[in-house]
VEXBA-741320 format. One record per residue (C-alpha): y, x, z. Coordinates in steps of 0.5 Angstrom, whole numbers, plus 500, padded with zeros to 3 digits. Example, Ala and Ser with C-alpha at 12.3 -4.5 7.8 and 13.67 -1.06 7.14 Angstrom:
2
491525516/498527514/
***
This chain:
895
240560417/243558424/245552428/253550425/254544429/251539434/252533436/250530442/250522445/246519451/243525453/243526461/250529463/253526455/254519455/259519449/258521443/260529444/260534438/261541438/266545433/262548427/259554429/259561427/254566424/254571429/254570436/257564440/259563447/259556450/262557457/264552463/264550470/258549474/256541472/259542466/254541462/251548459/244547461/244539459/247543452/242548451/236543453/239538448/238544443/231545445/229537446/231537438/227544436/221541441/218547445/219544451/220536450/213536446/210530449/215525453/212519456/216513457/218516464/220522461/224519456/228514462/229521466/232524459/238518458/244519461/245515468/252515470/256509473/258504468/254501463/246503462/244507457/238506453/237510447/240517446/240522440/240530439/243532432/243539429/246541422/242548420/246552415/241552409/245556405/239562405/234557403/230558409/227551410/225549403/229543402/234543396/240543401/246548403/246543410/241540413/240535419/235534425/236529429/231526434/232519437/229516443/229510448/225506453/220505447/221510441/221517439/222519432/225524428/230524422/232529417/237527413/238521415/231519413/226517418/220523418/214524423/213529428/208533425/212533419/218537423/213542425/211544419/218544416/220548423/214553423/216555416/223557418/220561424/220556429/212557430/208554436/206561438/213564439/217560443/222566444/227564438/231561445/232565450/232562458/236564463/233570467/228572461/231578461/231581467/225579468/223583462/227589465/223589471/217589466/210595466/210597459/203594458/206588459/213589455/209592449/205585449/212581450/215584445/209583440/209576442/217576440/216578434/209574431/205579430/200575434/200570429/197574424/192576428/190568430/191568422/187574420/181571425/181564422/181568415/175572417/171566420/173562413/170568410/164569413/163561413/165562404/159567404/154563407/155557403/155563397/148565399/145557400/148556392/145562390/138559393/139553389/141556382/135559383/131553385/135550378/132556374/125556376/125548375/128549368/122554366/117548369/121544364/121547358/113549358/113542359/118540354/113544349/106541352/110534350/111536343/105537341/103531345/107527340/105531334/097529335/100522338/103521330/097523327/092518331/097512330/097514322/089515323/089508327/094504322/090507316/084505318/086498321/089497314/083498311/080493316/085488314/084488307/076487307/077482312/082478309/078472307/075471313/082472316/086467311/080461313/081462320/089462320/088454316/082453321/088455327/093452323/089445323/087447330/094447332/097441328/092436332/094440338/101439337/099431335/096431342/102433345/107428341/102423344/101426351/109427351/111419348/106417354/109420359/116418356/113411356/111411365/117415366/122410362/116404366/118407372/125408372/126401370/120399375/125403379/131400377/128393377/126395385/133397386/137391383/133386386/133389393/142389391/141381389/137380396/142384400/147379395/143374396/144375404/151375404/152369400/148365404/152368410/158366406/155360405/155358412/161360414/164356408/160350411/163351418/169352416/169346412/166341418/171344422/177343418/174336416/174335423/181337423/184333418/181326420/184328427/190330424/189323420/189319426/194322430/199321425/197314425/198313431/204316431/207312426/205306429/207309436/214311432/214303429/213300436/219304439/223302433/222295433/223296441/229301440/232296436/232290441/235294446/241297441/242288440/242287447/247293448/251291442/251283445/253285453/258291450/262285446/262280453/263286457/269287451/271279452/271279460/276285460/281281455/280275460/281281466/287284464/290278462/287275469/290281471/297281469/297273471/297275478/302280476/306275474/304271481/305276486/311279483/314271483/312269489/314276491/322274489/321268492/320271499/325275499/330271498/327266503/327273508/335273506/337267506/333267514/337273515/344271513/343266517/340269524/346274521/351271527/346271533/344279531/350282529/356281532/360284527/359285518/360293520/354293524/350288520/352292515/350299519/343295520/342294513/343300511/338303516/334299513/335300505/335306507/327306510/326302504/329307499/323313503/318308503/320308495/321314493/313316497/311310492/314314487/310320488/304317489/305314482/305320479/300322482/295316480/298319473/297325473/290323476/289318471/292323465/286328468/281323468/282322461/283328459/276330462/273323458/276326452/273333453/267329455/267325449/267332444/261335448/257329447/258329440/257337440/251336444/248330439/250334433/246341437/240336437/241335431/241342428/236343433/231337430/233340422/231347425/224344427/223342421/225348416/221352421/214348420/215348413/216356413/209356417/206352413/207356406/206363411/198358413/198359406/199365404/196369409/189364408/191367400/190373403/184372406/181369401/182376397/180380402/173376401/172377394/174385395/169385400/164382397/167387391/166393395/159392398/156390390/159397388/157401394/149398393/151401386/154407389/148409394/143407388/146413384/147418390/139416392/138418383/142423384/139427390/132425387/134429381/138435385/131435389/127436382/132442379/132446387/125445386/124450379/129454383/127460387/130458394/135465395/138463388/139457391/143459397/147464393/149458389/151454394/154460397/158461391/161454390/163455398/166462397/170459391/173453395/174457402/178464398/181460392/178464387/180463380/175465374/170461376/166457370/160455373/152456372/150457365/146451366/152447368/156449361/153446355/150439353/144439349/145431349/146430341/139434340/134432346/128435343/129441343/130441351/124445352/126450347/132452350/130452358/125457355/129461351/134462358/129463363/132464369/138466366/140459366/143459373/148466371/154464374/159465367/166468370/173471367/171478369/167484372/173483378/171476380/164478380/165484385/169480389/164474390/159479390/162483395/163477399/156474399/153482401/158481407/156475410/149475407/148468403/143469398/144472391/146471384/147473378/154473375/155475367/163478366/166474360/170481358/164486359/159481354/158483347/153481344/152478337/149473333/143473329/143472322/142466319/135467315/138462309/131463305/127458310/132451309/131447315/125448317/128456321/135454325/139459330/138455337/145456339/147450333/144445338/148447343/155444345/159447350/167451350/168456345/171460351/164461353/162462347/160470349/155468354/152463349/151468344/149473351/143468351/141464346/145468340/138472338/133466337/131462332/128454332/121453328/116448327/110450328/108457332/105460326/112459323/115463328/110468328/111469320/119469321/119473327/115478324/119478317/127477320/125481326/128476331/125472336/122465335/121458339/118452337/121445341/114446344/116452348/112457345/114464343/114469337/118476339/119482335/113485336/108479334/107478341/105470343/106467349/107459350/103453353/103446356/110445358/110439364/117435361/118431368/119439372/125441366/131444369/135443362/134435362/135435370/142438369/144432364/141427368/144430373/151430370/150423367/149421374/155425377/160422372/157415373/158416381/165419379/167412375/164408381/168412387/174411382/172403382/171404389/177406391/182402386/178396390/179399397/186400396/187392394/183390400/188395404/194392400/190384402/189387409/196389409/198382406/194379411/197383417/204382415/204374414/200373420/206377424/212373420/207367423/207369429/214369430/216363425/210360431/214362437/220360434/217353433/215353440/221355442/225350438/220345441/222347447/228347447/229340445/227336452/233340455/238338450/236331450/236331459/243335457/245330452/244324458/248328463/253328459/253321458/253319464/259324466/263320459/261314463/263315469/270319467/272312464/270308471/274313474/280313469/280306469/279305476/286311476/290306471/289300476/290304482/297306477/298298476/298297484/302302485/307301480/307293483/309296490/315300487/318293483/317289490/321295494/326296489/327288489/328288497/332294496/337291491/337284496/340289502/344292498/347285495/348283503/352290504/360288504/359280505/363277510/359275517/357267517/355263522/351259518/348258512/353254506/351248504/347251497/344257500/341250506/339247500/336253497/333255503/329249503/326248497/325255497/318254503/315249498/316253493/313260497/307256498/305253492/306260489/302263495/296258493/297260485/297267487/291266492/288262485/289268480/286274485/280269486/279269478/281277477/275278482/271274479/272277472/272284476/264283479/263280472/265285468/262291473/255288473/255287465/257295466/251297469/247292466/249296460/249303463/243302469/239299464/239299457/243304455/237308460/232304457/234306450/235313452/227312454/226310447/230315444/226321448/219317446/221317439/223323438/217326442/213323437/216327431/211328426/214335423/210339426/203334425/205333417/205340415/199341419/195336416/198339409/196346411/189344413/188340407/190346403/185349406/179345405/181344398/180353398/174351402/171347397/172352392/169358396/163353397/162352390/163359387/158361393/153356390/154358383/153365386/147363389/143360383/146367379/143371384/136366384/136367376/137373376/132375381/127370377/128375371/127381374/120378377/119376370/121383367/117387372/110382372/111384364/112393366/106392370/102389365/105393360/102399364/
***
């Protein structure tokens, strides 16, 4: 064997990966420059080999790992491939490789690539020479020369030392001592044996006194037998009458104890009905006591509702003949607003009339005074101009003036246009606002009524609600009262079964039960007590708990590994004791039916029921015993069958004719207390599943309740803010009337304007054509004959036209004060009164008050019924109460 290869990575001066060539099996030479790394090479090998690295703490590893620059190393490994082709190392393998591997937090070995401990690669190293004790298969540097420089005595030790003698002799040492430690457990054996020997000759002299002690034993009992036999056959008259007179004695003992058990059974049914007389009646007071209560808050609901309902009553009453009066009112005003809208109609067609006569007037006296102006013009023409060119040149200044003042005219018409345009324009968009706020009132007034209809069906619905929750209350605390009177009977009954049993078999069971719920175990059946029925046949109670014993609290498990791990369990933590029976480890058998008796002998187990799984603890138990009358039969079948024997007295007849029995207390039976105690839990059972049904509806109700009292809340907060938000419509609605009102004053007033101006502009385009008409004409020096007789008439003619112009702004004036004082009669008010009268009526709106009144209505009437299921709840509970003194007065007479 010899190293063919090394690999090396990570370790001091070897950052990468650096393997040699393969080696040969005679001798090599590594050389190198100084730092190449022949030191670090040869140290990998002794790293792997492990005569000098043997124990390496975490600093020693850091100081192992390569630290040149770049990045750090944290891990390195040192690999050797042995040539194993001799077999030296005691694998199956012609190459083997030794790798050992460390980092900052690891140090481990592998061999072939498989991860082996340290101690591991020593053996299999020691095995192939590389023994601990000689560490000089690697020879340092200068070990030589120090061995030349040797004394021989030191030399001779060193080369003893290389060549492993001084292994043999720590072997031979260690072999000496185990020797010597073998001969003196030799002689202490030696010592035994002839201790063994000694106490076998002791034996077997006693062995010989036993026989003939049971040879003379023999001849006394065959002595003792014949002469009992003897005895019996002259005494057997004497014995068969004194058998009858136990017999009879016997029979009147067993009559006394039939008459003695019916009495007990009769005070013990007397004082469960005395009891469960006791109970119901404290149940009907505690109901009565709820019902009284209930009453009570029946009777204050119903005044209160009352209450509500008659104010409910009269307010709407009052509000329906508050509604009468402002409609009757609302009416008048509307006929008095129709009546002054149609005079106020009449004086606009006699304004616009009276308007377009002064039209007229002013326009007639307008021309008449302009051809008067041009007639007092030609003739002052001479006097002015001295020329028609410079008269013509004046006219012109002043038909040009005019046409300026004209065309300012012109554009302050458009403006009164378009100003008049934009105020009906806004009148228009006020018109469509007007009508868009009636009809959000409206919609507003419609939504009022829809949201008091939603929360008088959410009233109703959660008063439902409510009402359920009541019934399941009262639902709930009956069965509870009915619950706690089964737990209190099923403690009394616990109390009486722990009683007859010891106290640490108690804990233990206890233990049991809670080692099974916390560890999950599985196979776990039960006590024995627990898993079978004896309610077909309750006679033979007494029978069966004597023939058990204690055995009736044996835990039943599946097999021997459930009950080494309970009872593991329940050593450690100390918790008491018991006894378990291995399903798998029972083999008990059945007695055989002795079918010569008929019906008077029966086995105990055909009065059993119970699972035929458990069948091998049953037969474990109650498998090797007979039922009989009378104790004497029981002795006979006994005596004849060789099986035990019982009566449903208790009293037993065994094998071996020994009798034991006695007065048996039926009130202390554990056998009876377990069925009384599973009737109770399974009544308890179906009382918390009726419990729990009803808790889940009253959670259901509750829930119900919860749910339409938050959709009431927000259908109610809706209500108030629709409530609230129909002052601010109808104040808005106003605000836009009045601006409509305006609008139209000012367009109207706009379209006047435009008329005035329009008057002005003909008046100046008449003057302008006069002037115009005069440019050209020839200068005269007077006025002609016609134009004189023109000029004349025309002043009469001004005047009287000034006076009917004079008379027509006088009735335009007239009818104007008129007709505004109509408007703001209608607009100042009655339009403001009937606004009144609509804000009043409106907030006295009954579409909150009626289905108010319907709901509590509603509710009385629910009221009314509660308070008559109460009263009839009441005189249930006095009848019955009354019965139940009845019933008790006659146990108590009774007993």
């Amino acid at each position: 064997m010899y190293i063919q290869q090394v690999i090396i990575e990570g370790f001091k001066s070897y950052k990468d990966q650096t393997s040699t060539e393969l080696f040969s099996n005679n001798i090599n030479v590594v050389v190198g420059a100084n730092g190449a790394g022949k030191s670090n090479f040869f140290h990998a090998i002794r790293f792997v080999l492990n005569d000098l690295f043997t124990t390496l703490r975490q600093e020693d590893r850091e100081r192992l790992l390569h630290e040149g620059a770049g990045n750090a190393v944290t891990s390195a490994y040192v690999e050797l491939v042995f040539d194993n082709s001799d077999g030296r190392l005691p694998i199956d393998s012609r190459e083997v490789r030794l790798r050992r591997s460390i980092g900052l937090k690891k140090d481990e070995y592998q061999l072939n690539k498989r991860v082996v401990t340290k101690a591991h690669v020593m053996s299999l190293l020691e095995t192939a020479g590389f023994s601990r004790a000689n560490p000089y298969y690697v020879v340092q540097q200068g070990k030589i020369m120090a061995m030349a420089n040797m004394k021989d005595g030191e030399r001779l030790e060193l080369l003893k030392e290389i060549g492993g003698t001084r292994v043999y002799e720590e072997r031979r040492r260690e072999s000496e001592k185990l020797m010597a430690e073998c001969e003196t457990k030799r002689e202490t054996i030696q010592g035994l044996v002839d201790q063994l020997d000694a106490k076998l000759a002791e034996l077997a002299a006693e062995q010989s006194e036993l026989e003939s002690f049971q040879a003379a034993d023999q001849r006394r009992r065959d002595l003792e037998f014949a002469l009992l036999h003897r005895e019996r056959a002259e005494r057997g008259g004497a014995w068969d009458g004194a058998a009858e007179a136990c017999a009879a004695r016997a029979a009147a003992v067993a009559a006394a104890r039939d008459a003695v058990r019916d009495a007990e059974e009769r005070v013990r049914e007397g004082e469960a009905r005395e009891g469960a007389t006791a109970a119901r009646a404290a149940e009907l007071a505690a109901r009565r006591a709820v019902v009284e209560a209930e009453k009570a808050e029946a009777l204050q609901r119903r005044a209160a509702l009352e209450l509500d309902v008659r104010e409910l009553e009269r307010g709407i009453a009052g509000t329906k003949a508050e509604q009468a009066e402002l409609n009757k009112g609302l009416d008048l005003v509307s006929s008095d607003i129709r009546i002054k809208r149609a005079e106020l109609a009449s004086l606009d067609a006699r304004l616009a009339g009276a308007v377009e006569e002064e039209g007229a007037a002013a326009a007639a006296l307008a021309g008449r005074e302009a051809r008067q102006q041009a007639l007092f013009a030609k003739q002052g023409q001479r006097a002015r101009y001295a020329t028609a060119a410079e008269r013509d040149e004046a006219l012109t200044k002043e038909i040009r003036a005019l046409e300026g003042a004209l065309t300012t005219k012109h554009e302050t018409q458009a403006a009164a246009e378009r100003q008049a345009a934009a105020c009906a324009t806004e009148a228009e968009a006020l018109e469509e606002e007007v009508e868009a706020a009636r009809s959000g009132l409206a919609d507003l007034e419609r939504d009022l009524a829809a949201t008091a209809g939603r929360v008088h069906a959410l009233s109703q619905r959660r008063d439902a609600a409510v009402n359920r929750q009541k019934e399941l209350w009262g639902a709930e605390a009956e069965l509870d009262g009915s619950w706690r009177l089964k737990a209190e009977e099923l403690a009394r009954v616990s109390r009486v079964l722990e009683a007859a049993t010891p106290r640490d078999l108690v804990r233990g069971l206890e233990a049991v039960e809670r080692l099974v719920r916390e560890h999950g175990i599985r196979g776990v059946h039960g006590t024995l007590l627990d898993l079978f029925d004896i309610d077909a046949h309750p006679g033979h109670a007494t029978a069966v708990e004597v023939t058990a014993g204690n055995n009736l609290f044996y835990v039943v498990v599946d097999d021997d590994g459930v009950a080494t791990q309970l009872t593991q369990l329940l050593t450690s933590q100390r918790a008491g004791r018991a006894t378990f029976m291995p399903l798998n480890r029972l083999r008990a058998t059945e007695a055989p039916r002795p079918d010569q008796y008929g019906d008077a002998v029966a086995p105990l187990l055909d009065f059993l029921s119970f699972d035929p799984a458990l069948r091998p603890a049953m037969l474990q138990v109650f498998g090797k015993t007979l039922v009989c009358r009378d104790l004497a039969a029981a002795a006979r079948v006994a005596r004849e069958t060789d099986v035990a024997c019982v009566t449903m007295d208790g009293d037993v007849a065994d094998r071996r004719g020994a009798l034991r029995g006695g007065f048996t207390d039926a009130r202390r039976s554990r056998v009876a207390a377990a069925r009384e105690k599973r009737r109770l839990g399974a009544e308890l059972g179906a009382l918390d599943a009726e419990l729990a049904g009803v808790r889940g509806r009253l959670a259901q109700a509750q829930q119900d309740i919860a749910l339409a009292g938050e959709a009431l809340g927000r259908e109610q907060a809706q209500q108030s803010h629709i409530q609230s938000s129909i002052a601010p419509a109808r104040t808005a609605l106003r605000a836009l009337r009045s601006r409509l009102e305006a609008a139209q004053a000012a367009a109207a007033a706009q379209l006047r304007a435009v008329a005035e101006v329009r008057a002005t502009c003909a008046e100046l385009e008449r003057r302008c054509a006069a002037l115009a008409a005069e440019l050209g004409q020839p200068l005269a020096a007077r006025l002609g004959k016609a134009e004189a007789a023109e000029l004349a008439a025309l002043a009469p003619e001004v005047a009287a036209l000034q006076k009917g112009l004079a008379a027509a702004r006088s009735r335009r004036l007239a009818l104007e004060s008129e007709a505004e004082g109509l408007r703001q009669t209608i607009a100042g008010d009655l339009l403001r009164h009937q606004q009144d009268l609509e804000d009043r009526l409106a907030g006295r709106t009954l579409a909150v008050d009626e289905p108010t009144l319907e709901a509590r209505r509603t509710a009385l009437a629910t009221v009314e019924a509660e308070l008559a299921r109460t009263y009839a709840d009441e005189k249930a509970v006095a009848d019955e109460l009354e019965l139940l003194v009845g019933r008790r007065v006659g146990v108590l007479d009774e007993g």
